[in-house]
N, CA, C and O atoms as a DFTB+ gen file, in Angstrom:
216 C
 N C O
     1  1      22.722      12.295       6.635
     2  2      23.155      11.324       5.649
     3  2      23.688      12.012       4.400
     4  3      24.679      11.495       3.886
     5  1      23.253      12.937       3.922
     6  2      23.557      14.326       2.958
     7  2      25.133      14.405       2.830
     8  3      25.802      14.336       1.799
     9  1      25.600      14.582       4.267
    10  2      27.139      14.800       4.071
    11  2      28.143      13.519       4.380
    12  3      29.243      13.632       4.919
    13  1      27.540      12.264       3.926
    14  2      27.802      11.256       4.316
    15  2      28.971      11.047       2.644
    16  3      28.572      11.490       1.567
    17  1      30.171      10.419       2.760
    18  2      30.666       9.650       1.263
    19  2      29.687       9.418       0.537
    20  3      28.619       9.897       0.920
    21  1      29.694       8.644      -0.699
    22  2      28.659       8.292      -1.695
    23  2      28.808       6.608      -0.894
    24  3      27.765       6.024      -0.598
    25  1      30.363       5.859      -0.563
    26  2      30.302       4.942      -0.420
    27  2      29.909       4.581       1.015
    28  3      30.281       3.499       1.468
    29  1      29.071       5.547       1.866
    30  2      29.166       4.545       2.835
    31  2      27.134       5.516       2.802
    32  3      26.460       5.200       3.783
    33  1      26.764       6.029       2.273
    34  2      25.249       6.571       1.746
    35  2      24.754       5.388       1.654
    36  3      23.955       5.302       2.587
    37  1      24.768       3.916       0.763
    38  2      24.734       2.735       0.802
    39  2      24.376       1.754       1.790
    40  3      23.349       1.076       1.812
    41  1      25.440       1.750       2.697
    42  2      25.772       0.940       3.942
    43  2      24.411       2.252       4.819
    44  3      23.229       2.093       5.124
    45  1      25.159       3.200       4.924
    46  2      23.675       3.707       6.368
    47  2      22.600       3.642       5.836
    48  3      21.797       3.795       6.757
    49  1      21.862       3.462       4.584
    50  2      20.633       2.808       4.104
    51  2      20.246       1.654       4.524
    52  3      19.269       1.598       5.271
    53  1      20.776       0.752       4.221
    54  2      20.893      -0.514       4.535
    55  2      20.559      -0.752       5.926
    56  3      19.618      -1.265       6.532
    57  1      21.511      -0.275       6.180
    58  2      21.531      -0.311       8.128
    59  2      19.833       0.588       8.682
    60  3      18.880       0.064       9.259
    61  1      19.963       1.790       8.311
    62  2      18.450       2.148       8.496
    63  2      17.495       1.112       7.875
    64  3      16.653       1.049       8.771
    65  1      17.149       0.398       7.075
    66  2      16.107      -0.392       6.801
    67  2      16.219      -1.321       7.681
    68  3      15.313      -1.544       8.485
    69  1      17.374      -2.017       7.658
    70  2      17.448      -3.016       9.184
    71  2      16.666      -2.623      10.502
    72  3      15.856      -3.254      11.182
    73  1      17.148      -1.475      10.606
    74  2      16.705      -0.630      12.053
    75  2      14.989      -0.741      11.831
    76  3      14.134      -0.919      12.698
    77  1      14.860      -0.615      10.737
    78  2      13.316      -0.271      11.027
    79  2      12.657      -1.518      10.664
    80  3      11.430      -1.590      10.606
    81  1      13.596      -2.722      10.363
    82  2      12.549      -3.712      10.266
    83  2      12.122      -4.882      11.664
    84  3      11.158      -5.615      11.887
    85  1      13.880      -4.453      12.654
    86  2      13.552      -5.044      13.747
    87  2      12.945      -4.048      14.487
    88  3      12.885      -4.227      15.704
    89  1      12.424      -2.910      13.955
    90  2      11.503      -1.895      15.073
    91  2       9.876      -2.186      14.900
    92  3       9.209      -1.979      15.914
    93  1       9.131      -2.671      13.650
    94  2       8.639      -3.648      13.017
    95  2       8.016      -4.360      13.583
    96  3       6.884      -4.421      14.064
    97  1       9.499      -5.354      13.431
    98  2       8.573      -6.517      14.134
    99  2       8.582      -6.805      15.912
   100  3       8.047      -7.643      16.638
   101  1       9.310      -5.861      16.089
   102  2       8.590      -5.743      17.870
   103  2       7.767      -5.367      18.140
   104  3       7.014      -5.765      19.028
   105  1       7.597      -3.962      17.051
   106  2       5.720      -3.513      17.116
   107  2       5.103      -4.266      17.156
   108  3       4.688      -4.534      18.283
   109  1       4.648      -5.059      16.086
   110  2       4.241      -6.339      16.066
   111  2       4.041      -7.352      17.157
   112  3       2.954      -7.696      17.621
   113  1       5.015      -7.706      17.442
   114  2       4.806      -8.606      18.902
   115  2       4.091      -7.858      19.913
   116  3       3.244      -8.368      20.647
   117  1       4.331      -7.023      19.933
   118  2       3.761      -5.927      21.645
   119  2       2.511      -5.215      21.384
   120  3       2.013      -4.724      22.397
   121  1       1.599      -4.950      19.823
   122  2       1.204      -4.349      20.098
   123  2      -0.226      -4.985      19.160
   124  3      -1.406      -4.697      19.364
   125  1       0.338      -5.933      18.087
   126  2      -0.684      -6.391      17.179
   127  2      -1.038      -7.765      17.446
   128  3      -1.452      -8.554      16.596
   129  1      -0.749      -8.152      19.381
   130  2      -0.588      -9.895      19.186
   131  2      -2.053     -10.726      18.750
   132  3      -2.128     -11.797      18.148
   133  1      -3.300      -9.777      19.314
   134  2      -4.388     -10.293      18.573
   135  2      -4.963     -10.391      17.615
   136  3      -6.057     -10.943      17.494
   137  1      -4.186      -9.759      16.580
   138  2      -4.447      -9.028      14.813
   139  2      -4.380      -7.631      14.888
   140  3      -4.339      -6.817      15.811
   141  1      -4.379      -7.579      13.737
   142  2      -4.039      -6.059      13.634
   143  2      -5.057      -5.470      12.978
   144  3      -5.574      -6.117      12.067
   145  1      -5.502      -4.300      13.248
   146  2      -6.404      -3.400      12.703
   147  2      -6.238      -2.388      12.178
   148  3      -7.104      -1.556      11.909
   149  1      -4.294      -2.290      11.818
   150  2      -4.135      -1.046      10.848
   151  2      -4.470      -0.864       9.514
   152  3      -3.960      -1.753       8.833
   153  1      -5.072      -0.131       8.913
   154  2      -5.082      -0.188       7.666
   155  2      -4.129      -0.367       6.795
   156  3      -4.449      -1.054       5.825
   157  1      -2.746       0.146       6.835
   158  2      -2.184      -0.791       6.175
   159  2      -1.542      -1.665       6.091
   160  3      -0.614      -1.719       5.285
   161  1      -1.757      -2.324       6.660
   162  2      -1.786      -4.091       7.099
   163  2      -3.211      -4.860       6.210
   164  3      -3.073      -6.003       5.773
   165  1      -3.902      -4.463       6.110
   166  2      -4.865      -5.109       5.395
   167  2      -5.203      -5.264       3.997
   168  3      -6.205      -4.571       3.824
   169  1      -4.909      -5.759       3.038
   170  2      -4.772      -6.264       1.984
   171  2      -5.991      -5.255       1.135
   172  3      -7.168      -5.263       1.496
   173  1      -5.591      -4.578       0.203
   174  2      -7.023      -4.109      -0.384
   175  2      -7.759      -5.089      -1.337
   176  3      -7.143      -5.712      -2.202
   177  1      -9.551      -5.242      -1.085
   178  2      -9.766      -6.074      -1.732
   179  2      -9.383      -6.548      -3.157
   180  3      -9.471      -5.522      -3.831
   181  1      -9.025      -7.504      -3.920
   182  2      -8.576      -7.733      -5.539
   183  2     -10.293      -7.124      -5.924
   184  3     -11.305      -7.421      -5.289
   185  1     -10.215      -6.239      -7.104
   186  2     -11.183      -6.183      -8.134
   187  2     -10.873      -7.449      -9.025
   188  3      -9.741      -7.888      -9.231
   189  1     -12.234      -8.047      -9.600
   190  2     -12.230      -8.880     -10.597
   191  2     -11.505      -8.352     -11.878
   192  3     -11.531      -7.151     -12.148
   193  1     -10.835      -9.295     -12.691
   194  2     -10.424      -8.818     -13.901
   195  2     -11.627      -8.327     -15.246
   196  3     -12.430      -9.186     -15.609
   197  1     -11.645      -7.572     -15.604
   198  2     -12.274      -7.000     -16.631
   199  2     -12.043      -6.781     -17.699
   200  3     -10.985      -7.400     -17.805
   201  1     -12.254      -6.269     -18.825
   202  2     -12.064      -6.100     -19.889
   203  2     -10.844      -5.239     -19.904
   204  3     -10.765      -4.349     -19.058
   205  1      -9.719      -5.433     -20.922
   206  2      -8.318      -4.405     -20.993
   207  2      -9.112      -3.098     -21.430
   208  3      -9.589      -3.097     -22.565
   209  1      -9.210      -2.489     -20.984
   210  2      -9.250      -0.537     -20.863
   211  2      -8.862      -0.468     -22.790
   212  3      -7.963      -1.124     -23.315
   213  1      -9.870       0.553     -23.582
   214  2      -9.416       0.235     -24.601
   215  2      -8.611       1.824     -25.285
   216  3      -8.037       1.806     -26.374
């Protein structure tokens, strides 16, 4: 991608995030259909709000 134009550096970004979001969500279908147990998939618990740090 290095020796790619500046204007098309853009477009094969783009296109790679695409790529990896329908790679994604097929993972997904095929491999997480009963839930998923990756860690990051799982939300970290919220801490309560506390006092602003002084």
């Amino acid at each position: 991608m290095a020796d790619l134009p500046s204007y098309d550096r853009a477009r094969a970004f783009r296109l790679l995030v695409s790529l990896f979001a329908i790679a994604d969500i097929r993972r997904r279908e095929r491999h997480c259909v009963g839930g998923c147990s990756h860690e990051w998939h799982q939300p970290a618990p919220r801490e309560e709000a506390g006092p602003a740090p002084a």
